[in-house]
C-alpha positions as CSV (number, residue, x, y, z in Angstrom):
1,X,40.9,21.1,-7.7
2,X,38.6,18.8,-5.9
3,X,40.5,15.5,-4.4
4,X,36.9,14.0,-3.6
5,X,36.6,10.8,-5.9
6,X,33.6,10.2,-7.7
7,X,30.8,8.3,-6.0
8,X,29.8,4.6,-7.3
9,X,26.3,4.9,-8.7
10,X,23.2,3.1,-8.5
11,X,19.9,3.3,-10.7
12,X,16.6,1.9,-9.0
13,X,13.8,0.5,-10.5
14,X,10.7,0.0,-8.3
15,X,7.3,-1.4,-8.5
16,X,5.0,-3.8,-7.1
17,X,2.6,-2.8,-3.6
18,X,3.6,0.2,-1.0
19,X,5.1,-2.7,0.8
20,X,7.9,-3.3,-1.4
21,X,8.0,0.4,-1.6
22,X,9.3,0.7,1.9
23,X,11.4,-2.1,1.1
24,X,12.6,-0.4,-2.0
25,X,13.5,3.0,0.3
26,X,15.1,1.3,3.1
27,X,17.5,0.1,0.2
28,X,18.1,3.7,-1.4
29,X,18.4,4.8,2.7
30,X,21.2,3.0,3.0
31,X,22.6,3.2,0.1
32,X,23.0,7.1,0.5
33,X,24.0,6.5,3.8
34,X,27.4,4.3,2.2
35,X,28.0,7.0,0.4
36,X,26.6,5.8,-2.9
37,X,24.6,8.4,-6.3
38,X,21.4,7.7,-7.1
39,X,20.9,7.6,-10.5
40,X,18.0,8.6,-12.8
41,X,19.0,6.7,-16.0
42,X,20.4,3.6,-16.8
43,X,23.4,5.6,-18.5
44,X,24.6,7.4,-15.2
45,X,24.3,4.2,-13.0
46,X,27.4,1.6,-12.3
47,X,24.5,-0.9,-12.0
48,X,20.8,-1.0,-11.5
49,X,18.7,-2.7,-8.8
50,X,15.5,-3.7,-9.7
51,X,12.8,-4.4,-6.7
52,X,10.1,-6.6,-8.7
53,X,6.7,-7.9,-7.7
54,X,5.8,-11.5,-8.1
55,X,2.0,-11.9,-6.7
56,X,0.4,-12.7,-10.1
57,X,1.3,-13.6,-13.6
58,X,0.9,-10.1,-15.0
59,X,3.4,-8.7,-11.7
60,X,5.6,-11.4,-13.2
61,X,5.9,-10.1,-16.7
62,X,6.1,-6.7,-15.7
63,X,9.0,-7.7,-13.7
64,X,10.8,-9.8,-16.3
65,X,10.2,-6.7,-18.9
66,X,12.1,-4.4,-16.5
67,X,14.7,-6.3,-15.5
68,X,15.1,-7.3,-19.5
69,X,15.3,-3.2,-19.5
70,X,17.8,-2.3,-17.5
71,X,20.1,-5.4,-19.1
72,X,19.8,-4.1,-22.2
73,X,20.5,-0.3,-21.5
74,X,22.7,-1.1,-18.2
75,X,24.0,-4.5,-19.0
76,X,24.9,-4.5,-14.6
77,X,21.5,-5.6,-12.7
78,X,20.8,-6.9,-8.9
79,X,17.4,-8.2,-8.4
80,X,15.1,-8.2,-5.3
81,X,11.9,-8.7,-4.0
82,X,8.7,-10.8,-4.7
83,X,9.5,-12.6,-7.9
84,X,12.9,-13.5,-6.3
85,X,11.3,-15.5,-4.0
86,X,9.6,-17.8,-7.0
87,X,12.6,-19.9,-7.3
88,X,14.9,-19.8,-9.9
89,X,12.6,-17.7,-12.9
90,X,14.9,-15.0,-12.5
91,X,18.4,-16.6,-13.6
92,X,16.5,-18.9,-16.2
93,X,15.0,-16.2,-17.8
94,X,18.5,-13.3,-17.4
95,X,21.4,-15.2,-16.3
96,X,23.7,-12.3,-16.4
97,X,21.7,-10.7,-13.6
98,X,24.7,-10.4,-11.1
99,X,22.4,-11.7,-7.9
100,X,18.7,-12.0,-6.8
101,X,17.4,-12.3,-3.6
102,X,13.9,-11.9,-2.4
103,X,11.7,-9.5,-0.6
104,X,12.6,-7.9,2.7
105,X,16.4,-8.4,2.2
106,X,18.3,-5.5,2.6
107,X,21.4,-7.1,4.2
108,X,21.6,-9.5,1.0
109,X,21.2,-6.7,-1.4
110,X,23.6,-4.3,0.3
111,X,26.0,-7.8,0.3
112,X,24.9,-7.8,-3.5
113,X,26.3,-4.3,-4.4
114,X,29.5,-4.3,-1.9
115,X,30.6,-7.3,-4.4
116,X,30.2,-5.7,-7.9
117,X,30.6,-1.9,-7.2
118,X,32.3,-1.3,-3.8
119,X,31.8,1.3,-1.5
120,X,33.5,4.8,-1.8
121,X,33.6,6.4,1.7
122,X,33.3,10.5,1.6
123,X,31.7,12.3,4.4
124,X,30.3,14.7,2.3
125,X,28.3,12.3,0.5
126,X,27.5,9.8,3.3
127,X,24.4,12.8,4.4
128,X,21.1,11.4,4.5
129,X,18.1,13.1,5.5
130,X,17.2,11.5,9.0
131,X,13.9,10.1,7.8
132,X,15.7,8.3,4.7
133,X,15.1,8.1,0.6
134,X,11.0,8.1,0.1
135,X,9.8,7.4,-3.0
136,X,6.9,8.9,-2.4
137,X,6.4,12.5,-2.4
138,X,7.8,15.0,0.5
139,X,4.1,15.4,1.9
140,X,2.9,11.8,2.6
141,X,5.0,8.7,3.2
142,X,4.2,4.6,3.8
143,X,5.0,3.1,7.3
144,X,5.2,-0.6,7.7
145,X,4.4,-1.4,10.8
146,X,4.6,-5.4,10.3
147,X,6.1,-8.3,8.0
148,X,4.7,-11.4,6.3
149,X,1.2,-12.8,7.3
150,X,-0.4,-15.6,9.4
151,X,-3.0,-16.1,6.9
152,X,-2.7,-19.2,4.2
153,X,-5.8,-17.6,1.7
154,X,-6.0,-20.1,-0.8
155,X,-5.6,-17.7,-3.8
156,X,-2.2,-15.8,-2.1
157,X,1.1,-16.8,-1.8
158,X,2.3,-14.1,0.0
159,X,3.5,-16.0,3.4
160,X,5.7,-18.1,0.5
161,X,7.1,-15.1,-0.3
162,X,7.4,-13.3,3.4
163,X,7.2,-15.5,5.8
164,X,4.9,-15.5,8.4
165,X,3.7,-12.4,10.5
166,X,6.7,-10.2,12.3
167,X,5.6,-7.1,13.4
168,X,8.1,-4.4,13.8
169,X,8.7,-2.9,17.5
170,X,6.5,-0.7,18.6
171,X,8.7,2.2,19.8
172,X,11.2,1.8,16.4
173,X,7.8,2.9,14.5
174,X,6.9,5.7,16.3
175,X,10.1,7.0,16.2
176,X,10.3,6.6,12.6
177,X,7.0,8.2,12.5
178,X,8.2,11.3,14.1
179,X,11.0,11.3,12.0
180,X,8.9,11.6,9.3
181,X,6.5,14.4,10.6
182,X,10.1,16.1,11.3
183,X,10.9,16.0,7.8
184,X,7.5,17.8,6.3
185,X,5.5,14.9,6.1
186,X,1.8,15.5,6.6
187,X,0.4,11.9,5.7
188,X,1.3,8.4,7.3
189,X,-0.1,5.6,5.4
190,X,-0.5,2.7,7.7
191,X,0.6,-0.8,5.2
192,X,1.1,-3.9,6.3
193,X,-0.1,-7.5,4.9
194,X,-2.8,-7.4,8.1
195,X,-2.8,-4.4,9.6
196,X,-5.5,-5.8,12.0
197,X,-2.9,-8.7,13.5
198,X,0.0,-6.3,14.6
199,X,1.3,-7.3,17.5
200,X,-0.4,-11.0,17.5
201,X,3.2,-12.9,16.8
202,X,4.7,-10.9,19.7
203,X,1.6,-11.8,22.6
204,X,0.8,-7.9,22.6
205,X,4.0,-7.6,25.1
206,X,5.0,-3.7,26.2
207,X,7.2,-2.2,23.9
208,X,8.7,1.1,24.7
209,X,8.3,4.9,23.7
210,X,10.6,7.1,24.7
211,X,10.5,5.2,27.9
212,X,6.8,4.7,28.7
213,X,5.7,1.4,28.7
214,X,3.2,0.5,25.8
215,X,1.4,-2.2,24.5
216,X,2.4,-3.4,21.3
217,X,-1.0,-3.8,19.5
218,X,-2.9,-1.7,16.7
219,X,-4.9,0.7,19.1
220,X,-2.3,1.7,20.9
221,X,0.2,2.4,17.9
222,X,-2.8,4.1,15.8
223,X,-3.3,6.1,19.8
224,X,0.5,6.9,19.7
225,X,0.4,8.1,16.0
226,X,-2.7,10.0,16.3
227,X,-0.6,12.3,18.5
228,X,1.7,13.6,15.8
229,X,-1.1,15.9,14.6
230,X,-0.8,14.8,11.0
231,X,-3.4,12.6,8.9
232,X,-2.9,9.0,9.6
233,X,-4.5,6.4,7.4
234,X,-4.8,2.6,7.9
235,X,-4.6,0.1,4.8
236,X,-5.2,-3.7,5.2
237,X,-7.4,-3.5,7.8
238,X,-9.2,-7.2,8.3
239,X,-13.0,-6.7,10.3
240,X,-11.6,-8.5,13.4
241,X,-13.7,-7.2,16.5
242,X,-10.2,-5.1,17.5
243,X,-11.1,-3.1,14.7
244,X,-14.2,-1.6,17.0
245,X,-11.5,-0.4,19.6
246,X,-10.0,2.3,16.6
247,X,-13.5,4.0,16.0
248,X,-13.3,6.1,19.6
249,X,-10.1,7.6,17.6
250,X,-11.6,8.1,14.6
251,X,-14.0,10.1,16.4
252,X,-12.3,12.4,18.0
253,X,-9.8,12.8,14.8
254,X,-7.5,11.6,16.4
255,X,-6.6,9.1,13.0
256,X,-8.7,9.3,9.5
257,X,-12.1,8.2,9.5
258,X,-10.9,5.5,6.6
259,X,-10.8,1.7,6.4
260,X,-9.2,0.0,3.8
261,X,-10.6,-3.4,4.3
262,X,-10.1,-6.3,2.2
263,X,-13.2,-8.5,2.0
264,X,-12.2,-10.1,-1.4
265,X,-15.8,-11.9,-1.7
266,X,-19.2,-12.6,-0.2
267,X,-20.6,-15.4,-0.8
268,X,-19.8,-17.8,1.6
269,X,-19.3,-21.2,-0.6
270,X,-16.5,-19.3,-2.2
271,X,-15.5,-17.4,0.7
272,X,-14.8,-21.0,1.8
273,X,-12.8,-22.1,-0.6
274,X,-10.8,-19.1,-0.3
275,X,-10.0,-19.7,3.1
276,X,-11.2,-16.6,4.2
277,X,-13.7,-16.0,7.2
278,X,-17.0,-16.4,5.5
279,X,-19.5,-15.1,8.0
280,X,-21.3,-12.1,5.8
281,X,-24.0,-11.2,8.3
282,X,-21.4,-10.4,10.8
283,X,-20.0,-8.6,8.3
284,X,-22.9,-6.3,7.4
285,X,-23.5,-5.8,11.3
286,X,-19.9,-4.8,11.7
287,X,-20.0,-2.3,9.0
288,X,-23.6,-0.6,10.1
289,X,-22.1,-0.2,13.7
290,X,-19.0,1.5,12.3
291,X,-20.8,3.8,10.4
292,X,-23.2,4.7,13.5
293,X,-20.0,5.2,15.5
294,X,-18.5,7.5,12.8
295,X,-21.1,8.7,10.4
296,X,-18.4,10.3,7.8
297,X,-15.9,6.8,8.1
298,X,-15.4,5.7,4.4
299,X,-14.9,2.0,4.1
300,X,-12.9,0.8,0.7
301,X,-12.2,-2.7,-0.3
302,X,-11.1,-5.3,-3.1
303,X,-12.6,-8.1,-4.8
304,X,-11.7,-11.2,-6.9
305,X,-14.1,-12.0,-9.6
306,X,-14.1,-15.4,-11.4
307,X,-12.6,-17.5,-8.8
308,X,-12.9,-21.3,-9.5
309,X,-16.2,-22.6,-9.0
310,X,-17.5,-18.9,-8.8
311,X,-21.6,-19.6,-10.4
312,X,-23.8,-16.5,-11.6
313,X,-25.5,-17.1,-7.9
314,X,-22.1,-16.6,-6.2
315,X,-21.3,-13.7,-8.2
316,X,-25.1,-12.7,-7.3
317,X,-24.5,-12.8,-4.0
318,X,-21.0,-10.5,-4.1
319,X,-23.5,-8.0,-6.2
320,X,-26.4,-7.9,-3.0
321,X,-23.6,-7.3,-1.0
322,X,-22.4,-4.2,-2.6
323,X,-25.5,-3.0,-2.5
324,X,-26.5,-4.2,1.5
325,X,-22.7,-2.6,2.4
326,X,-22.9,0.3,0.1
327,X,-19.0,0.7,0.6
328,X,-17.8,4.4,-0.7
329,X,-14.4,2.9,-3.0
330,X,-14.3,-0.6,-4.6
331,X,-11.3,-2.3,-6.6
332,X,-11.9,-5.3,-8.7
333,X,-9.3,-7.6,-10.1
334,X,-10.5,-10.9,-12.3
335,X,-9.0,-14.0,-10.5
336,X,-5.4,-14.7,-12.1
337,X,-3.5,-18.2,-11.7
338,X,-0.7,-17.6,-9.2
339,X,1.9,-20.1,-9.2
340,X,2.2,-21.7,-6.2
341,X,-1.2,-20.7,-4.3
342,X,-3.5,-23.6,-3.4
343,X,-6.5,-22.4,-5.6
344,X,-4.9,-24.2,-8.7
345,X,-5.6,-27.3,-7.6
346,X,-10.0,-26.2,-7.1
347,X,-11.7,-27.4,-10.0
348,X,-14.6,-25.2,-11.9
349,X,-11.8,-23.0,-13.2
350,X,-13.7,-20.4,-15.4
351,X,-12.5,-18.8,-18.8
352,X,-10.6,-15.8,-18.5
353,X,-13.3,-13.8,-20.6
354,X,-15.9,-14.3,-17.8
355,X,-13.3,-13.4,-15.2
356,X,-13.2,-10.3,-16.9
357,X,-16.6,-9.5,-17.5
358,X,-17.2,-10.1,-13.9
359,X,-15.0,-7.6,-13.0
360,X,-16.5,-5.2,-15.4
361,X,-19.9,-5.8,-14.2
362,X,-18.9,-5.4,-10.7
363,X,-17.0,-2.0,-11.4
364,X,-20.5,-1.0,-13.1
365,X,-22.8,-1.7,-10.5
366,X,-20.2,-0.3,-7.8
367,X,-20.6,2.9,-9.7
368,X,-24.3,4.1,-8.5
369,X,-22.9,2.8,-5.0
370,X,-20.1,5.2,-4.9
371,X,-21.6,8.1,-7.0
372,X,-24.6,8.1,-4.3
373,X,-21.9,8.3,-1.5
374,X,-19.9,10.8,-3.2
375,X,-23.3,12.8,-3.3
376,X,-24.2,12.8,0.3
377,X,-20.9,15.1,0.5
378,X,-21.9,18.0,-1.8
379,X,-22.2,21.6,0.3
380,X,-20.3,19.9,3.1
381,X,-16.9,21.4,4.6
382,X,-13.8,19.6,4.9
383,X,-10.2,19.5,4.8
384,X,-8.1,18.5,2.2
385,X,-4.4,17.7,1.4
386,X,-3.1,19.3,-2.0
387,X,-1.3,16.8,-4.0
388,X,-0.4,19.0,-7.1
389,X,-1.7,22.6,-8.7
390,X,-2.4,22.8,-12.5
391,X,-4.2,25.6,-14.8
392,X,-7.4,24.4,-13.5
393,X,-6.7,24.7,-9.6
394,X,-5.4,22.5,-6.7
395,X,-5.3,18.5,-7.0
396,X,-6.2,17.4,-3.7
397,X,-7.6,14.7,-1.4
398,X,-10.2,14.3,1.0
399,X,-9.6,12.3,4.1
400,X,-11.4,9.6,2.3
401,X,-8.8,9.4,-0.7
402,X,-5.9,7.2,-0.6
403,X,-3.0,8.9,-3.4
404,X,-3.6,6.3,-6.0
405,X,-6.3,3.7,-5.9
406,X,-9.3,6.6,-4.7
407,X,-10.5,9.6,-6.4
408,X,-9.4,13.3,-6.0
409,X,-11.0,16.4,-4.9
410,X,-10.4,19.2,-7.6
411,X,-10.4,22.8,-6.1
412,X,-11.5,25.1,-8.9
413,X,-10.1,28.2,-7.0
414,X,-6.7,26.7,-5.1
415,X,-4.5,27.7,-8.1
416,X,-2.6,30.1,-4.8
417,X,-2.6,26.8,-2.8
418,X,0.9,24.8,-2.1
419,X,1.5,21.0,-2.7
420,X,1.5,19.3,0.8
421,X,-0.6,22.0,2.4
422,X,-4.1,22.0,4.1
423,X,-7.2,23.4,3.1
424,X,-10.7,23.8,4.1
425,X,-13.0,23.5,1.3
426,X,-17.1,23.1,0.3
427,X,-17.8,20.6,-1.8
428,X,-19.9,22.0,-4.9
429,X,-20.0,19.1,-7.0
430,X,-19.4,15.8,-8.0
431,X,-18.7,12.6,-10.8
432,X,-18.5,9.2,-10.7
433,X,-15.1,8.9,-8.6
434,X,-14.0,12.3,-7.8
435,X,-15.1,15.6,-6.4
436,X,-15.2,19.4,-7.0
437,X,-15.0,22.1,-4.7
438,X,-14.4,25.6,-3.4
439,X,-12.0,27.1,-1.4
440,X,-13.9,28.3,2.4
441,X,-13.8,32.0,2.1
């Protein structure tokens, strides 16, 4: 008979951006490493940790619903993250929730657990895998690279919530990044609140990899990445001129030819009152010059739609700049109250049925933009990273395709293919957000 004692168990419940993602798997890393179960269901957990997302009103709900949830199948709940930052919502709305604590604190929520369900220490459960719990699957994972932002956008209250910038050693990510390339991975995904700014809190000072002395700034961690001969894509990415410096790496495939670039408007009155750099000239210079560096880059971004004081004209402008920048992916999210965020106190606030129908019209005209890009690729050949395999062939994506918010490249003929593997396919056809191909004989 077996003397080992059962281990204490923990159910998670995740959600919000892939930054609290990473938060959410440095918990489960060390929870595994202390020996603790993960847990599935509710029913097989000692108590449930929910990491919640507080950015805007619908995040909140989501986040009061789950953690409503797992009280009422669990009873035993610990809540972190975002919408424990916003004060005391949490206990005034559960307060049986044993603790909350905000984002970015795994030291308080490890506290958290060691009080209501203590540690049982067994060396043959204490094994973690060296690159720690991903939520993600085995064949791409989210690196952090920084903390918090310097920004104070008018609409965001993310610096509330995270402080300002920190941005993580350079030699700790690298090594984490190998870590993960170790482990199977084939995908780094690059998140951050501004990528563009890493290193800016620390002066650019010389970290250290493996004992070579390197700068602590984006082009030389994307340089340092780029060596691990695995896809590496960046997210976040503000136009600051430093961006110019990644495109010589881009070209030589030495990171993705992808730019996740949050723009969030265009005209420049509302740009303004946004807080946001409002220069869209500059903006439409810097994009043509990327694309003559790297004709195949693919440049996605987000926009808010119905801010306060947004006029037809404004939202005119936003439209001629779609079609000026003729971005290849486009997200669209109707301007939401967040509590907290300086924009509450603009006037012109607009009903929330224009907000919407803003959004909708954007998406619309967005669609001939990205359908024309998406047709410039048909009979080209390029590699692609297979997500799943169903009855009709391989799920995969293209180096411009981010798993989640871009489209997919179906591969009619890659039912053989594995999930996480390469393959080099012709593009045969394709819709409005996704394509269609054919394995390269």
């Amino acid at each position: 008979m077996s003397r080992r004692k059962q281990a204490p168990t923990v159910g998670f419940v995740s959600l919000g951006c892939p930054k609290a993602t990473v938060d959410a798997e440095q918990i489960l890393t060390r929870l595994r490493a202390e020996g603790y179960a993960i847990s599935a269901s509710y029913d097989g957990a000692d108590l449930v940790v929910v990491n919640t997302c507080g950015f805007i009103d619908a995040a909140v709900e989501e986040s009061l619903e789950a953690i409503g949830e797992a009280l009422a199948e669990n009873g035993r709940v610990i809540v972190t993250g975002c919408l424990g930052a916003k004060g005391d919502i949490v206990h005034a709305t559960y307060p049986k929730v044993l603790a909350v604590t905000g984002p970015h604190a795994l030291a308080e929520v490890m506290a958290a657990v060691h009080a209501h369900l203590p540690p049982l220490h067994d060396p043959f459960v204490d094994l973690v895998p060296p690159q720690g719990i991903k939520l993600t699957p085995e064949h791409y994972a989210y690196l952090k690279i920084s903390e918090g932002c310097n920004h104070r956008c008018s609409f965001c209250i993310i610096p509330a919530l995270r402080g300002d910038l920190v941005s993580r050693p350079i030699g700790e990510i690298v090594r984490e990044a190998e870590k993960l390339v170790e482990a199977g991975v084939k995908e780094l995904l690059i998140v951050s609140q501004d990528t563009s700014a890493y290193g800016v809190d620390l002066k650019y000072r010389t970290g250290f990899i493996g004992g070579r002395p390197v700068r602590t700034r984006l082009y030389d961690l994307a340089r340092e990445l780029g060596q691990l001969g695995v896809w590496v894509r960046l997210h976040y990415v503000y136009p600051y001129p430093n961006v110019d410096d990644l495109l010589p790496l881009m070209a030589e495939g030495k990171i993705l030819p992808y730019l996740d670039v949050p723009f969030q408007h265009a005209s420049p009155r509302i740009l303004k009152l946004m807080k946001r750099p409002g220069d869209v000239d500059k903006v439409l210079d810097r994009v043509t010059a990327w694309r003559r560096a790297v004709p195949d880059l693919t440049i996605r971004s987000t926009f808010i739609t119905g801010f306060p004081g947004e006029t037809e004209q404004d939202f005119d402008a936003l439209l001629q700049f779609l079609d000026a920048a003729e971005l290849d992916r486009v997200g669209a999210f109707a301007y939401s109250p967040v509590e907290g965020a300086a924009a509450n106190e603009l006037t012109g606030a607009l009903p929330e049925a224009l907000r919407e129908e803003r959004r909708l019209r954007l998406m619309q005209h967005q669609e001939d933009i990205s359908t024309r890009r998406l047709e410039q690729r048909i009979g080209k050949t390029m590699d692609v990273l297979v997500d799943d395999i169903d009855e009709e062939g391989a799920i995969a994506r293209s180096a411009g395709d981010a798993p989640e918010i871009d489209g997919i490249v179906y591969v009619t003929d890659g039912h053989a293919l594995e999930v996480g593997q390469f393959a080099r396919v012709t593009v045969t056809d394709c819709d409005v957000h996704d394509l269609f191909a054919a394995l390269q004989p």
